[in-house]
C-alpha positions as CSV (number, residue, x, y, z in Angstrom):
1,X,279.7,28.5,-43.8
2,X,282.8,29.8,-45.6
3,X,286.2,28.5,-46.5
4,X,289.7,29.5,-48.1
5,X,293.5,27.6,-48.4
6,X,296.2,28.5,-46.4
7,X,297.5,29.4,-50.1
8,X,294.7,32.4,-50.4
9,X,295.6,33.1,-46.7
10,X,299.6,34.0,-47.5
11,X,299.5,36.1,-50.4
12,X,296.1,38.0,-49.0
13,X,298.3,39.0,-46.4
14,X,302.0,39.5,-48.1
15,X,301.0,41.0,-51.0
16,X,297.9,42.9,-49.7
17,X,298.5,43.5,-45.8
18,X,294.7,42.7,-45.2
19,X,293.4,39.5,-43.2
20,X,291.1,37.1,-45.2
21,X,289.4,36.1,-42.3
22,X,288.2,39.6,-41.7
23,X,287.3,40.3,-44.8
24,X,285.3,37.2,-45.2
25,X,283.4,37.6,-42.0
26,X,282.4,41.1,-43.0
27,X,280.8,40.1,-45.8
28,X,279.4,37.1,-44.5
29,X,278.0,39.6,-41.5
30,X,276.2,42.1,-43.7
31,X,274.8,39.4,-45.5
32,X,272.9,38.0,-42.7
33,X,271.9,41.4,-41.8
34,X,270.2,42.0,-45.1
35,X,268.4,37.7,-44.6
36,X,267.4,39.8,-41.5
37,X,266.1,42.9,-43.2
38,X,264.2,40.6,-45.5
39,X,262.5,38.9,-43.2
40,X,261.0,41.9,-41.6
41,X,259.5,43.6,-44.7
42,X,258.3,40.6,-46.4
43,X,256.6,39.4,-43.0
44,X,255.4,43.1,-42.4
45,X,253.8,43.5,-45.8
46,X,252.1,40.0,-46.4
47,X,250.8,39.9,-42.9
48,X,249.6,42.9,-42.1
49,X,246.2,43.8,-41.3
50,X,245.7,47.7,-41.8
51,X,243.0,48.5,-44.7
52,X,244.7,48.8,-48.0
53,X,245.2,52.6,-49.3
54,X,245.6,53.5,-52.4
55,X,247.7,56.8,-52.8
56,X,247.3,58.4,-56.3
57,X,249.8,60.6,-57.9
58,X,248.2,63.5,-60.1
59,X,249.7,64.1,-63.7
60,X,251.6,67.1,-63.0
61,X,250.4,67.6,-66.9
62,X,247.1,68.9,-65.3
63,X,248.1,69.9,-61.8
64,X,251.4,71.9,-61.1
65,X,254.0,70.1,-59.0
66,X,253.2,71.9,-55.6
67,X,249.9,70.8,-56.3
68,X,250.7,67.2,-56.8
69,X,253.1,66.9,-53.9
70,X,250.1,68.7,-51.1
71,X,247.7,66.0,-52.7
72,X,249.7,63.5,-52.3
73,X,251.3,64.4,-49.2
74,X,247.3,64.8,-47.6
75,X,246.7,61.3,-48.9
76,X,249.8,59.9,-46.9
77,X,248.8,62.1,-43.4
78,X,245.6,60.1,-43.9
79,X,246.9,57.1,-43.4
80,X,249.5,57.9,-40.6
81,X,245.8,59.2,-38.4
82,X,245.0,55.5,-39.0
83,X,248.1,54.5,-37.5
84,X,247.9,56.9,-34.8
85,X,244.4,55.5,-34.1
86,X,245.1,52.3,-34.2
87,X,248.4,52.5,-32.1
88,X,247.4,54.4,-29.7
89,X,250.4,55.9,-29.5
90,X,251.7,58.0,-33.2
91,X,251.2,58.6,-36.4
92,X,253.0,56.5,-38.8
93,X,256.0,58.0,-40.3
94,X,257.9,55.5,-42.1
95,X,257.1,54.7,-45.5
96,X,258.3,51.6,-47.8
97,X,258.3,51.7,-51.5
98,X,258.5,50.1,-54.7
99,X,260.1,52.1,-57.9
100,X,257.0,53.8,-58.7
101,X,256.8,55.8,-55.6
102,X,260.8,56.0,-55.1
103,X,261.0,57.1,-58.8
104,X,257.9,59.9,-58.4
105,X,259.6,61.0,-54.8
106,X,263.1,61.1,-56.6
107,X,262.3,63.1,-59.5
108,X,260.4,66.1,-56.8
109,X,262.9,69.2,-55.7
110,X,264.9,69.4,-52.6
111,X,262.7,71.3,-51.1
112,X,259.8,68.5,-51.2
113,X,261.9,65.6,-51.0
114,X,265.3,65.5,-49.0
115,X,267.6,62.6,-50.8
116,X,270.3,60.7,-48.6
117,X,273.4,59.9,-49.9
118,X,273.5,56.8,-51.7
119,X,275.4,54.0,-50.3
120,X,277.9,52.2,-51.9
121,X,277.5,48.0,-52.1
122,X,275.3,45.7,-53.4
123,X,271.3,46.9,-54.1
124,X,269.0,45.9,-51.0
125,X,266.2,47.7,-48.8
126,X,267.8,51.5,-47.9
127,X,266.4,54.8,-46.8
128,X,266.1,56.9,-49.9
129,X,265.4,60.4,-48.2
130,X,262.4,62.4,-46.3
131,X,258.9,63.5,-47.5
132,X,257.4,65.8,-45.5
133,X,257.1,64.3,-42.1
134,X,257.7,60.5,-43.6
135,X,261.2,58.6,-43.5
136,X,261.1,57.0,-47.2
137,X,263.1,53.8,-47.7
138,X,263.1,51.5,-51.1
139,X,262.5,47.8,-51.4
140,X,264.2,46.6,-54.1
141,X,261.8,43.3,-54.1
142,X,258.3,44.7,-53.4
143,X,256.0,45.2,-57.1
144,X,256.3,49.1,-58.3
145,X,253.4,50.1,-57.0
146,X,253.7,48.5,-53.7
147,X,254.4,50.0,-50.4
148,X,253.3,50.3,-47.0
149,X,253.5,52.7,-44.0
150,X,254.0,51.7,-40.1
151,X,255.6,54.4,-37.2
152,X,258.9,54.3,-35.2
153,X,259.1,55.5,-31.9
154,X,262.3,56.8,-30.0
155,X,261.8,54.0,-27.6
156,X,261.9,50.0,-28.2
157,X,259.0,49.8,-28.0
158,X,257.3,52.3,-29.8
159,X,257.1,49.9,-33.3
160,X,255.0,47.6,-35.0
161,X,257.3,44.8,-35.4
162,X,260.3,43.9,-32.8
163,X,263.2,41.7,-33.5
164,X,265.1,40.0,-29.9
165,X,268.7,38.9,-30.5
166,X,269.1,35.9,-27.9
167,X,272.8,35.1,-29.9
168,X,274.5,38.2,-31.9
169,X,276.1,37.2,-34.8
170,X,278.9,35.4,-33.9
171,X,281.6,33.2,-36.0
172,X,282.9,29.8,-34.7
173,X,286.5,29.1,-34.4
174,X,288.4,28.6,-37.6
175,X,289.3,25.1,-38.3
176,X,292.3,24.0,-40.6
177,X,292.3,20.6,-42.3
178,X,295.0,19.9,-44.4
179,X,295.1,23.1,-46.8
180,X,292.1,24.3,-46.3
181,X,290.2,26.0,-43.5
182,X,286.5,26.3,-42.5
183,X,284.9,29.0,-40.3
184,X,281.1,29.1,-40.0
185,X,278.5,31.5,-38.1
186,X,275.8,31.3,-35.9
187,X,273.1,33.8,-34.3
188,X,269.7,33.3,-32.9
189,X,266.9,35.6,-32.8
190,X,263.1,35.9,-32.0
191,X,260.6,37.9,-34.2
192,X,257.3,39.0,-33.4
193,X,255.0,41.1,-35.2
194,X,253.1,43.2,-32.6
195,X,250.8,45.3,-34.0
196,X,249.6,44.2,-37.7
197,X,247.5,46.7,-38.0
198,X,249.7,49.1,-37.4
199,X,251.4,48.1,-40.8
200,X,249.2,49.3,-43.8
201,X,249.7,48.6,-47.7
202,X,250.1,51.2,-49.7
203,X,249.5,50.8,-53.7
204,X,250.6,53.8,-55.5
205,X,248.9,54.5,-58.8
206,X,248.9,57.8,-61.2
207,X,246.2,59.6,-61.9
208,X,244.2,59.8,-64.9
């Protein structure tokens, strides 16, 4: 729930030309998308079932880069068989990382890892860029050396996890009592984790 005085309301508008009401219910609405987001990954790291991997990262002080990045990159294609094995369908190709892999990934060229733009806001789950054949994204909240790897499909389908809106995000009339003035939001949803195993932790370590 969120409120505001007529007061705010006036000058938002006279001095600023913007609405508060829109304002407030887009940053109440990308809030709840990111309670969403959290949900997700924490449910699709704690529960799932795929046999941990560990993924080590040579010292580049012994091997050269290329030869870091191949190893590596062989480790991951590894694990995305598994998926495909398991799924019956693909090889994983989404990857989730803590700051030890997005730190290692970030500091490789452009021509190993692809970097998107960073966007601007608060810090929360994003995709960070492409290795190899792997969308990378960063979680903020998972240990540094935590991670995990699942597949995305084209289709609805064709993931490990689904999320079913029943009610979009939607906010309830605004309601004015004396000065002040109260608006609240609602949405409804369904989550169900379909293929655990499909999901597997990843614990990235560097070697020795």
């Amino acid at each position: 729930a969120m409120q505001w005085t007529i007061f705010a309301e006036a000058p938002k508008k006279s001095q600023f030309g913007k609405d508060i009401r829109l304002e407030n219910t887009k940053r109440v609405l990308n809030l709840l998308y990111q309670y969403q987001v959290r949900y997700i990954l924490d449910d699709m790291y704690e529960n799932a079932t795929g046999a941990t991997a560990t993924i080590t990262i040579p010292q580049t002080g012994i091997y050269s880069l290329e030869v870091a990045y191949n190893n590596v990159l062989q480790q991951l294609k590894t694990q995305a068989t598994q998926i495909e094995y398991a799924s019956g369908r693909m090889e994983g190709n989404r990857i989730v990382v803590g700051r030890l892999g997005k730190n290692w990934m970030e500091s490789l060229p452009n021509t190993m890892f692809q970097p998107v733009a960073q966007p601007a806001g608060f810090s929360a789950p994003r995709e960070i860029g492409k290795l190899g054949p792997f969308r990378v994204y960063f979680d903020q909240r998972r240990a540094d050396n935590e991670g995990f790897m699942t597949y995305r499909g084209d289709e609805w389908y064709d993931a490990a996890y689904y999320m079913g809106m029943f009610l979009p995000i939607v906010p309830t009339d605004a309601i004015a009592l004396n000065v002040t003035v109260r608006q609240a939001f609602a949405s409804m949803e369904a989550y169900y984790f379909h293929k655990p195993t499909c999901v597997i932790p990843l614990n990235f370590e560097f070697g020795a």
